[in-house]
N, C-alpha and C positions, 0 to 999 in steps of 0.2 A: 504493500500500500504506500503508495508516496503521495503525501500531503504536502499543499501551497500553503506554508504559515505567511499570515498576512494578521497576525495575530496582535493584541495591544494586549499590555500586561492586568488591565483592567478586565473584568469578566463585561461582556454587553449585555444590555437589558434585553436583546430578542437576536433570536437566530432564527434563522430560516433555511430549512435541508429541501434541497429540491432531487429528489432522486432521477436521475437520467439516463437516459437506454438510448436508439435510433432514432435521434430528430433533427437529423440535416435536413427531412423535407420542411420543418418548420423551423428553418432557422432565424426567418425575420420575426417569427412569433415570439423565438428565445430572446434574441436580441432585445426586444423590445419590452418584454418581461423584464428581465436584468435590470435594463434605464428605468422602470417603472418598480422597482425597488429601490432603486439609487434613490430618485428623485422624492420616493413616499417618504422614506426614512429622514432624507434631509431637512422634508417641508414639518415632521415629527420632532426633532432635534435631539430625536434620542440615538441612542449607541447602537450598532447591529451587526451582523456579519451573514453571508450568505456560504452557504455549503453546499457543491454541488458535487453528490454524490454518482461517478461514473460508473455504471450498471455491465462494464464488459462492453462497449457497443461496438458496430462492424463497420460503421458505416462513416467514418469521421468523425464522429459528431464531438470525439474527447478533443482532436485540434481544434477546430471550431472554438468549445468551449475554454481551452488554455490561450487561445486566441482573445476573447473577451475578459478573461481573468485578467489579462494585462493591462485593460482596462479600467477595473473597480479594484479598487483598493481593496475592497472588504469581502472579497471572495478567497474562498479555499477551497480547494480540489481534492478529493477522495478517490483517488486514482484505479482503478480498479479492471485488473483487464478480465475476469471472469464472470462471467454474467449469473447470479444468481437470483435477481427478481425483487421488485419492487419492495414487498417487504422485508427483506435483506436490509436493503440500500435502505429505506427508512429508519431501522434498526440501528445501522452502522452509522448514520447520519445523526439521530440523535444526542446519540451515547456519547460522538465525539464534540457533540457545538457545548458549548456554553453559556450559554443568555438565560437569562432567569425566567423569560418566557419562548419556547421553542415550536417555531410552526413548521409543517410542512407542506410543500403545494405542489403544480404539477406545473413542469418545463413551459408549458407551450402556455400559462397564463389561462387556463379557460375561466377558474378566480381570480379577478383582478385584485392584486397585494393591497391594496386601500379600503377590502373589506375588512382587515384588521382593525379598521374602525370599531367593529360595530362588535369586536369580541372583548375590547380593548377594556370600557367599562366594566363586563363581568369580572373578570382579572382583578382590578380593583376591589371589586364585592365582596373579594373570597373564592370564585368560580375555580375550581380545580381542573377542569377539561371544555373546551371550547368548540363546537365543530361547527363549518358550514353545511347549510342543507340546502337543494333545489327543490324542497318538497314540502316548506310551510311557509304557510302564509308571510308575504316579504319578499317573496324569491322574486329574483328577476331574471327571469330564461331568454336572452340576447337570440342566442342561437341554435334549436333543438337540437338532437342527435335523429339518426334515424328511428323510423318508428316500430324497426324490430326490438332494434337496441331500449328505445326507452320501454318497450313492452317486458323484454326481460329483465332491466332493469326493476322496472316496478315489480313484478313477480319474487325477485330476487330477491328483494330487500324486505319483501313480506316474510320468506322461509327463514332468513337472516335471523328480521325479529322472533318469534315465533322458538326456533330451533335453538340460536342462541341466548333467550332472555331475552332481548333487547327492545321487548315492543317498545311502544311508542317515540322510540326516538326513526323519527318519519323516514332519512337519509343516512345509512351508515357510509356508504361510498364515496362521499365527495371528497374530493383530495386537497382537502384545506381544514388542517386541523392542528390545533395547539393545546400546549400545555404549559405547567409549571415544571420549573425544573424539579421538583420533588417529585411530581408525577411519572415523569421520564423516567428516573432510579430506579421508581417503584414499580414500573409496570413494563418496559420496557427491555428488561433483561429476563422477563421472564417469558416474554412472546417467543413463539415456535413457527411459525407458518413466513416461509419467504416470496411467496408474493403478491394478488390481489388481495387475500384476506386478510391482510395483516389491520386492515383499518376498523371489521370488527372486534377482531380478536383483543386488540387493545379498547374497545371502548367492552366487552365482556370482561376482559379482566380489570379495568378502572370501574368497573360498576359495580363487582362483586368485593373490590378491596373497597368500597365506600365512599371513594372521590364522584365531588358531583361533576355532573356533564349539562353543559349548555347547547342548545342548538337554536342557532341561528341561522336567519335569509341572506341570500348573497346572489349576487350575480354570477351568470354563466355564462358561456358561450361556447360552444360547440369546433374546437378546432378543426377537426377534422383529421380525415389520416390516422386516426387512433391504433395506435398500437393491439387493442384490447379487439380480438376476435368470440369466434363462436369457444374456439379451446382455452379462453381466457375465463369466460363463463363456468366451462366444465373446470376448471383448475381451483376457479372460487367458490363451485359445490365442495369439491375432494377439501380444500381445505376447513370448508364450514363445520363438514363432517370431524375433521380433525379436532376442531376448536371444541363443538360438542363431547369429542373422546376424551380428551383432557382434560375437560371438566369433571367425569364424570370415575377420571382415574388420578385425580388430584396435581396432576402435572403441575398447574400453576402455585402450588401450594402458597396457595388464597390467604390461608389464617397465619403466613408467616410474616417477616419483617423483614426484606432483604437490606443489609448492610449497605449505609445510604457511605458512598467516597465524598 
């Protein structure tokens, strides 16, 4: 693993892991993401750093991205030539940022970074877990997906709830989700599933350790090109199933207290 330290010896109040796979065909979406974290952060006048975790990709996309590093000061790079899968790369992004409050999103911007607005106050309250939803009231859907996709979407996130405990939180997939760094320690080394399912799995295990969870509306948009196929769907049954079995054989061992560093 070779990391871009771009580090200040101060910890920052937020980090943002963005995990990255094949996105050369979106690269002005990246681009533009990036400046649109710069500029949020600045107009904020708080500390941050951005992580972008390299998922093994095939297609250039890590020049590309050491390309723009060169760019913003406050990027580091997780170098990574093996591809193991989004939640991996969330995993491994977490564990390493710093910021007392740590989001993660998705490359190509389909949540624009300036909805951390609207999580920003919870934080404050007390909120221990933050998520965006396209599925309650507030949402603002820019750009649909197609209407297979949002069918099994919706389907999908019904067996979610349902299989994993999780009713009523309406959206577990959307990939804009933060925490506290306490949260992160806590739940975050004990997750197993490396790739689509990693976003319920952590809000299953943040629910059964007792941190509360926020959901909030957010803006979307539909990039396009999605990585996420029909065998993306079957890989986040296989892993639901997973999340289900180790519940059910203590794996997360719930009622312990993992040694916070």
């Amino acid at each position: 693993m070779e990391n871009n330290q771009k580090m200040e010896n101060k910890k920052p109040m937020y980090s943002v892991v963005i995990p990255t796979y094949n996105e050369s065909k979106r690269y002005k979406e990246m681009v533009a993401h990036l400046h649109s974290i710069e500029d949020y952060f600045s107009s904020l006048g708080q500390s941050y750093e951005v992580l972008i975790v390299l998922d093994g990709p095939t297609d250039g996309t890590d020049k590309l991205v050491k390309e723009q590093a060169e760019k913003f000061k406050e990027i580091r790079i997780i170098d990574r030539k093996e591809n193991r899968g989004k939640g991996y790369s969330v995993r491994e992004g977490l564990m390493e940022a710093q910021g007392q409050i740590r989001l993660f999103t998705d490359m190509d911007g389909a949540t624009p970074i300036k909805m951390l607005d609207r999580m920003i106050p919870f934080f404050q309250n007390g909120a221990d877990i933050v998520i965006g939803s396209r599925d309650i009231v507030g949402t603002e859907i820019k750009k649909h997906q197609p209407k297979w996709k949002e069918f099994l979407g919706n389907v999908g996130n019904i067996l979610i709830q349902v299989v994993a405990g999780l009713w009523g939180i309406r959206d577990t997939q959307c990939g804009f989700k933060a925490f506290t760094e306490k949260v992160v320690k806590d739940i975050i080394p004990r997750t197993t599933v490396d790739r689509w399912g990693v976003d319920f799995e952590i809000l299953v295990i943040g629910k059964k350790r007792g941190f509360s969870i926020k959901e909030v509306p957010v803006e979307w948009l539909d990039a396009g090109s999605s990585l996420v196929g029909i065998s993306g769907y079957i890989d986040t049954l296989r892993e639901l199933a997973k999340v289900r079995w180790n519940l059910m054989r203590g794996t997360y061992r719930l009622k312990e207290d993992l040694e916070q560093n």
